[in-house]
N, C-alpha and C positions, 0 to 999 in steps of 0.2 A: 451515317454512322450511328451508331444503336449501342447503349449498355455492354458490357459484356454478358455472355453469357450463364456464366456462374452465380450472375446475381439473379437469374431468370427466375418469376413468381411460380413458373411453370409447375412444380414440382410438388412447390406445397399449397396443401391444400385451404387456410387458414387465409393463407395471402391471395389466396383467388379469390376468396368470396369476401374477401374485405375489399380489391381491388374491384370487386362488381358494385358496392356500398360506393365507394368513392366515385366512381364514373357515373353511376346514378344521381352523387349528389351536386358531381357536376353539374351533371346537365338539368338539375332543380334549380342551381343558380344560374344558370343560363337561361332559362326561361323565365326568371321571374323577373319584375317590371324593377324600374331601377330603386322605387322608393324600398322596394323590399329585400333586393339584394341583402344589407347587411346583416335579415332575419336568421338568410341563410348558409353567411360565412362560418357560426359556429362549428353547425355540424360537418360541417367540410372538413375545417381547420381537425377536428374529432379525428374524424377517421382518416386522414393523413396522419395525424399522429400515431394510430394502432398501424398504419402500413408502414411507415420508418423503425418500429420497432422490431417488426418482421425483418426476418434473412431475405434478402434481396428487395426490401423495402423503399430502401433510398434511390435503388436504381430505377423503378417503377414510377417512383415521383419525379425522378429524372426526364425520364421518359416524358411524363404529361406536365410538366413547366409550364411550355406554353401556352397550354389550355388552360392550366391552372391561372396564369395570369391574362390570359385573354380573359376572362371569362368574372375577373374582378377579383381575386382574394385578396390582393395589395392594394384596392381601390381605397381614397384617401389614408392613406400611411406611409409613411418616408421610403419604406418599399417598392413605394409604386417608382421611384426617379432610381435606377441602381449605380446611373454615375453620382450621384452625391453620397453614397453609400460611404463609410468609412470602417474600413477595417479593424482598427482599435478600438470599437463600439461592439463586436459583434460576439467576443470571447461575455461579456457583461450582458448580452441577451441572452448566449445559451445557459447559462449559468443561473438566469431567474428564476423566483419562484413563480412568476405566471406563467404558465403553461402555453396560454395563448403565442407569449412571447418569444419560446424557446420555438414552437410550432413554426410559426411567422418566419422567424430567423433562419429556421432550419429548410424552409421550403425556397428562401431565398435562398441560400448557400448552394442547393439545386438549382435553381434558375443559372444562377450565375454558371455552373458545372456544365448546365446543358447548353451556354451559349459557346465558354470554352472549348467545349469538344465539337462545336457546328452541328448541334441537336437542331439549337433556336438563334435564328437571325433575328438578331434583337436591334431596335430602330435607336436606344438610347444610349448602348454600351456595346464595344467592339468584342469578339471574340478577345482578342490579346491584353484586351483590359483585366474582362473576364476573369484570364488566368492568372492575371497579375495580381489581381483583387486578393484570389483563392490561397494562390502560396504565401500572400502575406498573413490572411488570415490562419492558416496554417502553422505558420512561424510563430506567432503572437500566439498562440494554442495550442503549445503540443500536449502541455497535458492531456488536453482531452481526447489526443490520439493515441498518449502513450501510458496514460496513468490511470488508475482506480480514482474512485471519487472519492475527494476530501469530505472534512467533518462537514464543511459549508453546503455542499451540494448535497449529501447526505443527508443533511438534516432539511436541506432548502428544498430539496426537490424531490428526493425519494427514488423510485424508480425512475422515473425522468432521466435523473442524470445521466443514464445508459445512451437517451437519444443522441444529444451531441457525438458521442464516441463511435457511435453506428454510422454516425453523417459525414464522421471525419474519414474515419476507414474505408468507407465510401470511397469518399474523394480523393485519398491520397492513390487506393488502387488507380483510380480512372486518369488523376493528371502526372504520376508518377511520383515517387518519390526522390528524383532526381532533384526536384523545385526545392525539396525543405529537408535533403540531405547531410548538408551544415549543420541546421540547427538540431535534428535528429542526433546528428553523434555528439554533438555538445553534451544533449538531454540524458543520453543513453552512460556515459562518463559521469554524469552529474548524479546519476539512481544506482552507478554501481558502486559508488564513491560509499553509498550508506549499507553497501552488503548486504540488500533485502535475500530471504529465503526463495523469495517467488521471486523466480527468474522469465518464465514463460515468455513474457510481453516483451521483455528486454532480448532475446532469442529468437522472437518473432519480426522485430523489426532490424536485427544486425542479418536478419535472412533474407529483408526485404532490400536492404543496402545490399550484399552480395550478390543476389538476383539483378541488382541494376546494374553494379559495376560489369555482370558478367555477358548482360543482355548485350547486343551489338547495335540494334536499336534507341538505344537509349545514351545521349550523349550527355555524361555528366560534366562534362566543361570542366574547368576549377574546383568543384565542387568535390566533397568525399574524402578532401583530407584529414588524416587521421582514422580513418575507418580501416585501415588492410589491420592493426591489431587487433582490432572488433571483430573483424571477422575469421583473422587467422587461429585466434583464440577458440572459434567453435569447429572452424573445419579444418584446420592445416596449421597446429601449434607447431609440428615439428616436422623436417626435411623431408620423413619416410612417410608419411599424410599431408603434404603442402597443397597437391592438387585433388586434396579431397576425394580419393581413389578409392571408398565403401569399406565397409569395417573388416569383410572378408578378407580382401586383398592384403590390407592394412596386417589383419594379423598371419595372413601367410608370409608378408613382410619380415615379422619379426621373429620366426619361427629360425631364416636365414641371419639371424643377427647374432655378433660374438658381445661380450664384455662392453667392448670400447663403444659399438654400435649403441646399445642399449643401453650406459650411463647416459649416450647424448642426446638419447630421446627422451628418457627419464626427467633430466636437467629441463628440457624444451616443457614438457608439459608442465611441469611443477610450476615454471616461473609464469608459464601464461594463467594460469589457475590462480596464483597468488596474486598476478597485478590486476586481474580483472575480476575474480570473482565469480567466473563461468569456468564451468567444465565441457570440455570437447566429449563427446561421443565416443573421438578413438583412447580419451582416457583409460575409462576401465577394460579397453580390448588391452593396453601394458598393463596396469595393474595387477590383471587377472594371468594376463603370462611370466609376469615377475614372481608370481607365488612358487614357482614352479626352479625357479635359480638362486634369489640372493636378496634375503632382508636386507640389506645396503643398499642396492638399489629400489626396493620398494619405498625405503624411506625417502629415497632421491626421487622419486616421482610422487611424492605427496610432499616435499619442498619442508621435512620438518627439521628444526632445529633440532638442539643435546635432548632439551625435554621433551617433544615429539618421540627421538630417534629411541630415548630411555623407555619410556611409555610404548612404545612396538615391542621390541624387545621381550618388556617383563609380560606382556599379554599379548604374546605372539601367536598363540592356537587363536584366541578371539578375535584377532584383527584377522586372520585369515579364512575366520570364516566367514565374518564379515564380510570380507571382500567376495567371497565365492557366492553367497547368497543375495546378496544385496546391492552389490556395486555391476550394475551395466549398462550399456548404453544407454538407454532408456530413462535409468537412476543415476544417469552421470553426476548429479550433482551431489550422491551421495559421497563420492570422493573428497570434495571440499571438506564436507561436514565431519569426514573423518578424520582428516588431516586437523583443523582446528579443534575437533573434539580431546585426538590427541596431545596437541602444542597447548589443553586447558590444563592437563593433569591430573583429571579427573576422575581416569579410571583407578589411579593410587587412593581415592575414597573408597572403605572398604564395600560398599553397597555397590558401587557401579555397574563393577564386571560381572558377577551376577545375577543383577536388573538385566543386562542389554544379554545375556545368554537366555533369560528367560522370554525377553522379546523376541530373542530370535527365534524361538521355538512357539511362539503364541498362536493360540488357535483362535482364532478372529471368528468372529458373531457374523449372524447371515445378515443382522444390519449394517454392521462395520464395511461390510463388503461391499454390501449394495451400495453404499457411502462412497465408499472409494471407486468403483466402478463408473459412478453417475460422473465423480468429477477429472478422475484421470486414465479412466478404461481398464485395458484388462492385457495390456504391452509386455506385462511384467506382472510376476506372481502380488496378491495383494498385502501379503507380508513383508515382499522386498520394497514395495513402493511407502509403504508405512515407516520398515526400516530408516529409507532414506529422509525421511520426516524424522525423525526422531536423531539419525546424526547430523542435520544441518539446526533442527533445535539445539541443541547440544551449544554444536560447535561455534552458531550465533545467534545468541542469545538473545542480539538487540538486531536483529532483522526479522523477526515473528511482524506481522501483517494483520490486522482484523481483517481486513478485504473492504468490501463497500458494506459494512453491517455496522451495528452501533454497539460493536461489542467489546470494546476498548479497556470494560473491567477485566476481561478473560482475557484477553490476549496479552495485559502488561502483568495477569498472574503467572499466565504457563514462562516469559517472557525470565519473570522475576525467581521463579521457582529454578528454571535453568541455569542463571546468573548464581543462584545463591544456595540451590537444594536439589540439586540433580537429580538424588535420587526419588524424594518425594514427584518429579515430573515424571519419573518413568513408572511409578506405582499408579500416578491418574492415566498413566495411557493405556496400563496393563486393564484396569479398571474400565475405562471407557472402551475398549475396544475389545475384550474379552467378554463381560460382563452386561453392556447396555447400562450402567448404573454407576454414578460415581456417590458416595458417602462421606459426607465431609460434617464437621460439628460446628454447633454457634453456640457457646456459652455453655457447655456440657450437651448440650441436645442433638441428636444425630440429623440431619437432613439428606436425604436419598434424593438422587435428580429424578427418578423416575416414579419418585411420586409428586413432586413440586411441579406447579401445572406455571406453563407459559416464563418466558424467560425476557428481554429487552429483544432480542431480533423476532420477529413476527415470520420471517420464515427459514428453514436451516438453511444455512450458508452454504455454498458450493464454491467461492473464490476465494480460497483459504489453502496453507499447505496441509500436507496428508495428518500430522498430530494435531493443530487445531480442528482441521473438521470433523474430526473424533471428537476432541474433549469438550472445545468449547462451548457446542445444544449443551452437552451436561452442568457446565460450569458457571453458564448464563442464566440456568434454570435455579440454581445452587444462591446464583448471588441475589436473582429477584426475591428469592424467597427468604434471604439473610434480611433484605431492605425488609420485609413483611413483617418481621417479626420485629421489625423495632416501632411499628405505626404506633402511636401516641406515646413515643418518651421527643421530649422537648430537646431539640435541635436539630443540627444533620446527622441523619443515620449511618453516615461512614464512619461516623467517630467509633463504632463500636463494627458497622462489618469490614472495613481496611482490616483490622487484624486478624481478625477469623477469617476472613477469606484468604490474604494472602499470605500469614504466615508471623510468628513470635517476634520477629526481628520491627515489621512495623511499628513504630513511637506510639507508646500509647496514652502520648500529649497530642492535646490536635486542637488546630486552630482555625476559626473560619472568616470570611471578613463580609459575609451577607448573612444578614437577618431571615430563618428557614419564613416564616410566615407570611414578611411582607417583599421580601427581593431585592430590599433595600440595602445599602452599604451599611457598615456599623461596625466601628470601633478601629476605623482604619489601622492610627499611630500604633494602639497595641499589640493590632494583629502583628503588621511591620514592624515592629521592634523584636517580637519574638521568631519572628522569621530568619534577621539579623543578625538575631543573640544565637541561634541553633547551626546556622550555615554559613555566615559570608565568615570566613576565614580573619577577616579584622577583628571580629566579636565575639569570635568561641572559643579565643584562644589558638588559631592553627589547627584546630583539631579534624581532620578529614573524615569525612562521611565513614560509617562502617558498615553497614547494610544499606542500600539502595531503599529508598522511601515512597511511599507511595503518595501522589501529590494532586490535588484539580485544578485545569487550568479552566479561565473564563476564554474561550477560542474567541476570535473577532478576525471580519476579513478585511481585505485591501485596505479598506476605508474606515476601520479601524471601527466596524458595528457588530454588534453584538450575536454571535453563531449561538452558542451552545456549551453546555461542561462538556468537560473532556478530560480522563483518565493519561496521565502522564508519570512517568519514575523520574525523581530524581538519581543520580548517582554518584555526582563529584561536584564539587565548586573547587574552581582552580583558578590562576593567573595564567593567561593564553599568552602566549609567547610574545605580544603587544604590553604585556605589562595591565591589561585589565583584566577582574575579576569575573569572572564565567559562571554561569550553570549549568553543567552535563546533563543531558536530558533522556530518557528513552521516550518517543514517541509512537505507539501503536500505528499512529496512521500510517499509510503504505509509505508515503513520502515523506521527513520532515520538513525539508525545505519550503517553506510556508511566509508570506507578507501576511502577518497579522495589523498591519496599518499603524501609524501615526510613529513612522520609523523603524519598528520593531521586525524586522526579518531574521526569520530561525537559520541558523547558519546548520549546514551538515559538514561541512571540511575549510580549511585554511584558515581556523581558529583553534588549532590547539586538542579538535573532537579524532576520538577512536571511532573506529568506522563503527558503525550503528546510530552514532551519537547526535544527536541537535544541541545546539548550548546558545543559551544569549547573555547579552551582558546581565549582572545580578540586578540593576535595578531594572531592565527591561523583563526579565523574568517576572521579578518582584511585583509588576504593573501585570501581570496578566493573572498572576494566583488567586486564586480565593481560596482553597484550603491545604493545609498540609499536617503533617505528622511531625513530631519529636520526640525525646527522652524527657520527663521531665524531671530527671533528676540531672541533667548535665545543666549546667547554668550556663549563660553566655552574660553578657556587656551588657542587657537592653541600656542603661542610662545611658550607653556613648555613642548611640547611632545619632547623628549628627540630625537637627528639622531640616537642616539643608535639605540633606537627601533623602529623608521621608514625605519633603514636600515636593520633589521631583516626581518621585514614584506614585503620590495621589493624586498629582497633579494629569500624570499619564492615565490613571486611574479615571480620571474624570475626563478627561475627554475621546475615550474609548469605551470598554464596556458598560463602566459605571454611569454615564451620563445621563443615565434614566431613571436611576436608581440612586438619587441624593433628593436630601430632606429638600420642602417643608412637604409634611406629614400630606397638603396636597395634590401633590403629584400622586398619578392615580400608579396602586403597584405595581410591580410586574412579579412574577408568580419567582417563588424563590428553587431555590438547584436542589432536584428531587433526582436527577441520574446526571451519570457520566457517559459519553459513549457518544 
């Protein structure tokens, strides 16, 4: 039995002559005496790593397992025994920042694949261990099958993080996704719970469950429950598409349909689109034939309420052409984005309607294009595919994504700008995607991105939806250059780019609770009291947020050690339906569901949150902040915040990120929060 096919190095050419590096360095370690062997583990370990990063990589290393470990690369390392191996160990080695270790890990996860599929008759571990091993590890990791990289890996590993996901995807192809189709729809429910914009990878694997359900080979036992909405959602919302019969048929279908016919399909698609969050393909094939009979039922197949139904109505030439240009298969999920754009209200601002006439009509740059070509192809004109970007911007606000970049200040501006200034978002798209150039002011002085050299991501992003991968090179370049111009005034520089960058409504009170110079804590109580005195609803009088704030959080993982800053919006503090007090959160990262350690886990649903949302309790928020914004003319309570619970909050403070960063003046510094992202 042999790899499949698909993953064959055959083809590219990159991969053969790395795979001729590799077999060479085999056979160096094979030949060399045993004192020396471990001179020449490195360079092995090396170039296995450049061949797993390659398309068809992992099946390659697949392949040579056994030579690979005949031949000593797991010689003295817990590797070398793979029955004492443990599963709940192994998500904690790809995730290292040693390279070595992620290498190691991942050549074992091959080993183990190839004894599973009867590559290698292995003397210590049975084929059906093997695979036991594999799906648990699996289970215990789906992220890394099915998510973009957090802040932790991002910042821990860099490009790296990519390997895991290539190792996993690997494996799931070869041992089937029957083994971890449970835990798969769990996961997939769990990411649409938060409305991300970028749906791809959540479409990619509810294709890979229908593929298996449909396969005849493939026995999924008990397994797969809860998946026929998953999947009827993309291919068969409704009776007259149930067996997925191709968009042709489908619309010769409804060519033959009366009134009653087509309310019932109407009904069907809308509700699959609002409980899940994806749009079917045969979506905009009714859509686009609903134009053609009765705005009642167009509104019945975008599922909008009075203020939806009101909003079509008063901008019914725009919504229809909308639809006609920009809504198809292709762009199905522009349908979403219009429906909630509508059910915002948005377009009764008098800039809206035409903002998004003048996008309709926009003559995109030969860079723009090339942009959007490299990342989504050419299925679909590059106006409609942009379009569709800009009504799922719109429509959700709090599902914008930085991708795997460390651009977390741009993504919770366009994010914030949608939420709170629609129109100003569609002036930077016009700008960014027309033009090459966006111009924004710091303190009266104009700054032009395309003169401001170098931004925080070091290379332009490609895993991003169609309006961030336009604006954000612009907006990233925009805000390095904001930090620039504040080099020697004394403290953190966001105190002054937070409101130039993201807009008048930011507080332009701010508070921080690390020392810029040495990274040290300082001034914990005060910080927290006025934290207290601005937000927790006991202290400010009931008074509920009125613009979304822009906030830093100090990120920590599992084990509650210390990642990285990270760009985060406040947007509500409320009592969750438990009777505790909340922080609504918008969180950039692709996911927020996050164990930041020492208890603290970011809730996305069955606390009270709007889908977008993460919220934690406010003194577990409170333990992860180090800076934020306020009014300072609104006064709150600081005298009535209780030590109790400021001693709670520093208390968590201290034994997570701060831990390193407490007096005496001895302890050697640690360098203080110079970016976000």
């Amino acid at each position: 039995m042999t790899p499949p096919n698909t993953s064959s190095p055959a083809s590219n050419d990159k991969l053969t002559g790395l795979l001729q590096k590799l077999d060479a360095s085999i056979t160096q370690l094979s030949e060399a005496a045993e004192f020396a062997k471990p001179s020449k583990v490195p360079h092995v370990l090396d170039i296995a790593r450049r061949v797993m990063m390659q398309e068809g990589g992992c099946a390659a290393i697949e392949e040579r397992a056994e030579r690979l470990e005949a031949e000593g690369i797991f010689d003295g390392s817990d590797w070398a025994q793979p029955q004492i191996l443990m599963p709940s160990l192994s998500g904690g080695s790809l995730q290292s920042a040693d390279v070595t270790l992620v290498v190691i890990e991942s050549l074992s996860q091959l080993r183990m694949l190839a004894v599973a599929k009867g590559l290698y008759r292995h003397t210590l571990i049975s084929d059906e261990s093997a695979l036991h091993f594999l799906t648990q590890v699996m289970a215990l990791n789906l992220s890394l099958l099915f998510t973009a990289p957090n802040e932790a890996e991002r910042e821990t590993q860099g490009r790296l993080a990519q390997l895991p996901r290539l190792l996993f995807q690997h494996i799931a192809a070869r041992i089937g996704y029957e083994h971890i189709i449970d835990e798969l729809i769990q996961e997939i429910w769990r990411i649409l719970q938060q409305r991300p914009i970028q749906v791809e990878p959540v479409k990619q694997m509810i294709t890979q469950i229908a593929l298996s359900q449909a396969d005849p080979a493939i026995d999924l036992g008990s397994s797969g429950q809860g998946a026929d909405r998953l999947v009827s959602s993309l291919y068969g919302p409704t009776q007259a598409c149930r067996e997925d019969p191709g968009i042709d048929v489908y619309r010769e279908r409804l060519s033959g349909m009366d009134s009653g016919a087509l309310q019932y399909e109407a009904t069907g698609f809308a509700r699959a689109m609002h409980d899940t969050g994806l749009v079917s393909p045969y979506h905009p094939v009714l859509l686009r034939h609903l134009l053609d009979h009765s705005d009642q039922l167009l509104a019945e197949a975008l599922g909008l309420s009075s203020t939806g139904r009101d909003c079509l109505l008063c901008y019914r030439e725009l919504v229809h052409t909308i639809i006609r240009t920009s809504v198809h298969p292709q762009t199905s999920q522009a349908a979403y984005g219009l429906a909630l754009t509508l059910e915002r209200g948005i377009l009764y601002q008098p800039p809206i309607a035409p903002s998004l006439w003048r996008q309709l009509g926009l003559t995109l740059s030969e860079w723009s294009e090339a942009r959007l070509y490299a990342a989504f192809g050419d299925s679909v004109s590059h106006r409609a595919r942009l379009m569709e970007g800009v009504l799922c911007v719109l429509g959700l606000p709090l599902g914008i994504g930085q991708g795997n970049n460390p651009t977390c200040q741009s993504a919770r501006a366009l994010s914030m700008w949608s939420f709170n200034d629609p129109d100003y978002l569609l002036q930077m798209v016009t700008w960014a995607a027309r033009d090459d150039e966006i111009i924004m002011h710091f303190e009266g002085q104009p700054i032009s991105s395309r003169d401001s050299i170098g931004g925080v991501a070091q290379n332009l992003p490609l895993d991003l939806d169609p309006v961030s991968l336009l604006v954000v090179p612009h907006l990233d370049r925009i805000y390095v250059e904001m930090g620039r111009r504040c080099v020697g005034r004394e403290g953190d520089p966001h105190r002054w780019v937070n409101p130039e960058f993201h807009g008048w409504w930011s507080g332009r009170g701010f508070r921080i609770n690390v020392d810029v110079a040495t990274g040290q804590l300082s001034d914990m109580d005060t910080f927290l009291r006025h934290f207290y005195a601005s937000y927790h609803p006991g202290y400010n009088g009931n008074q509920p947020l009125i613009h979304p704030q822009p906030a830093g959080m100090a990120i920590t993982d599992s084990a509650a050690r210390f990642i990285g800053w990270h760009a985060i919006t406040i947007l509500r503090t409320a009592m969750d339906p438990s009777g505790v007090v909340r922080v609504y959160f918008f969180n950039p990262n692709n996911d927020s569901g996050q164990d930041w350690g020492d208890g603290v886990k970011v809730s996305t649903a069955g606390n009270g949150e709007r889908f977008g949302e993460a919220s934690l309790p406010f003194p577990q928020f409170a333990s992860r902040l180090y800076i934020f914004h306020h009014d300072p003319l609104e006064h709150g309570e600081l005298a009535e915040v209780t030590e109790q619970e400021l001693s709670e909050v520093i208390a968590m403070v201290h034994r997570s990120w701060g831990a390193n960063r407490l007096p005496p003046t001895d302890l050697q510094a640690e360098s203080g929060p110079t970016d976000q992202g």
